[in-house]
C-alpha positions, 0 to 999 in steps of 0.5 A: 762818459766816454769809459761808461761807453767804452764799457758798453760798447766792450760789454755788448761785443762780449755778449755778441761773441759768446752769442756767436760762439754759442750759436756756432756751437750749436749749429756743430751739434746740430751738424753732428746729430743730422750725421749720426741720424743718417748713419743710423737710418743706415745701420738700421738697413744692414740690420734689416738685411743682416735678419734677412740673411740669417734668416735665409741661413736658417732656411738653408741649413734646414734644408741640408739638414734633411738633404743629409737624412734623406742621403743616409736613409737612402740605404734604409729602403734597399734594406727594407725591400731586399729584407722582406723579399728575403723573409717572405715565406713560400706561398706569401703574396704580398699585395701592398706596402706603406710605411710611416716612419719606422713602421712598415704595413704589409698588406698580402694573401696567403695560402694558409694562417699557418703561412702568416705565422712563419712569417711572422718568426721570420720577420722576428729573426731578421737583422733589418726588420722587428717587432711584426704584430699582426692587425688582421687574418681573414681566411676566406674560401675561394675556388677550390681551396682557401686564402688567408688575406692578412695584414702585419705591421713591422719595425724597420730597424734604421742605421744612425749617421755613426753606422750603429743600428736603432730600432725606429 
């Protein structure tokens, strides 16, 4: 009876240990999971931030990038003016100007169709402006003499970053 006991006794600690150690165990896991829960939680933050950066990053870099181009176009509109006033032939008056792009509109008065042609060829032999294609000629009478209002649209011709032309 005494060992039936004893072995009872031996039998019921053993349970009571390994329940112990198990539950020990288990308390550890639990530990273990809070931690990695919270370190995720905070991963998540620098994740949401590091986004946030690159984002902004992006948005920088855009913005050198047209930085850069508006610095190396910069010349371009010097050449631009300093082209046209250099072909514009005697008895031209231009009277306005819009460019989109690579295209130029040249809006003016002449003293004769005639004046619009040289014109034209002028613009065609010159090095910063191309490709002159005429939208409209009206000659009209005005005073003692005639006009010719007229309208032309050109090419500027553009300089890559490397310094060699491209035709825009």
């Amino acid at each position: 009876m005494v060992s039936m006991a004893g072995s009872l006794v031996a039998g019921l600690l053993v349970v009571a240990l390994t329940n112990l150690a198990y539950s020990q165990m288990i308390g550890h896991q639990h530990e273990r999971n809070n931690r990695l829960e919270t370190e995720i939680v905070e991963l998540e933050k620098s994740i949401t931030e590091i986004d946030g950066l690159e984002r902004q990053k992006e948005r920088l870099l855009a913005r050198m990038e047209i930085i850069e181009q508006l610095q190396r176009s910069r010349p371009e509109i010097v050449h631009l003016f300093d082209e046209v006033t250099r072909q514009l032939p005697e008895g031209v008056y231009l009277t306005g100007m819009k460019q989109t792009g690579a295209t130029v509109e040249v809006q003016g008065v002449a003293q004769s169709s005639t004046r619009v042609s040289a014109l034209m060829r002028q613009i065609d032999s010159s090095t910063w402006l191309t490709d002159p294609d005429v939208v409209k000629v009206e000659t009209t009478e005005q005073g003692p003499g005639r006009k010719a209002e007229f309208v032309v649209n050109l090419k500027q011709v553009r300089t890559d970053s490397d310094g060699t032309e491209d035709e825009g």
